[in-house]
N, C-alpha and C positions, 0 to 999 in steps of 0.2 A: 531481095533484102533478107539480112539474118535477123530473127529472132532471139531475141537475149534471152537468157535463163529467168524463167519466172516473167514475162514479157506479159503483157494483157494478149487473151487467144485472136486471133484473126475473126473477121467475120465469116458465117457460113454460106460461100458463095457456090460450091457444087451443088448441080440441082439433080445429081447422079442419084441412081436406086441406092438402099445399102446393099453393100457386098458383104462377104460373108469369110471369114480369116480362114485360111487354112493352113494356116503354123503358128508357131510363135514369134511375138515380137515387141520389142520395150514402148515404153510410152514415155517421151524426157518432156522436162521443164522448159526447152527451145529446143530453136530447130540446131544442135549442134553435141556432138555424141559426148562434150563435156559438162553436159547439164545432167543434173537429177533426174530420176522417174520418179514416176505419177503413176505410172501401172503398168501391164502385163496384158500385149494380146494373147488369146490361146484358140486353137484352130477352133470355129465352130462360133466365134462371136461374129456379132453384128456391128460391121462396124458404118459410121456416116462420115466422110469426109469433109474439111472444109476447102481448103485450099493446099498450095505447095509453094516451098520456098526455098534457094538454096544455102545452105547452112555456110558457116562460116570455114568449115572444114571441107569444104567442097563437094558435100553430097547434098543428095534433095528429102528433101524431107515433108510429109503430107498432115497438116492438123487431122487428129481421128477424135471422133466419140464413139468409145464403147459404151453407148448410154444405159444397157443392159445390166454394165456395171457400176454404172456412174462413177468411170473413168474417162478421162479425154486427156489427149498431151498430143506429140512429134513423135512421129514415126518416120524410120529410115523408108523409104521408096522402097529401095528394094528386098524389104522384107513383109511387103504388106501389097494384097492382091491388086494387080491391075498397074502396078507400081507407082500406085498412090491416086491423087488428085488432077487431074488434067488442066484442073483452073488453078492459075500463077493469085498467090496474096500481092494483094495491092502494096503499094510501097509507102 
């Protein structure tokens, strides 16, 4: 299921450690690369996953909090370590 731009956040169903960013990478308003950001991962944050989902443009995209920054949004998989969340958001 896609997330729409500005969508209420999924629940937090990974019960994963945080990981830890080693690049950069955007944070959007949904899971689809034509939504707005919300922030800016940068190597070295901490980031908590919640789930993943596949966007409407056909990539998967993982809920993050950088709660360090108190940001959270969608993140592309394959820009964010482990490539993302392993646990599918409910539909």
């Amino acid at each position: 299921m896609h997330y729409s731009c500005g969508q209420t956040r999924p629940p937090n169903l990974d019960g994963s450690a945080f990981v830890t960013a080693t690049g950069a990478a955007v944070m959007l308003r949904g899971s689809s690369a034509g939504c707005g950001l919300t922030g800016v991962i940068l190597g070295g944050d901490r980031l908590d996953y919640y789930c993943w989902t596949l966007g409407n443009d056909g990539y998967t995209y993982t809920f993050v909090s950088a709660f360090e920054k108190g940001a959270a949004g969608w993140a592309l998989d394959s820009e964010i370590p482990n490539n993302g969340s392993s646990v599918h958001c409910p539909i």
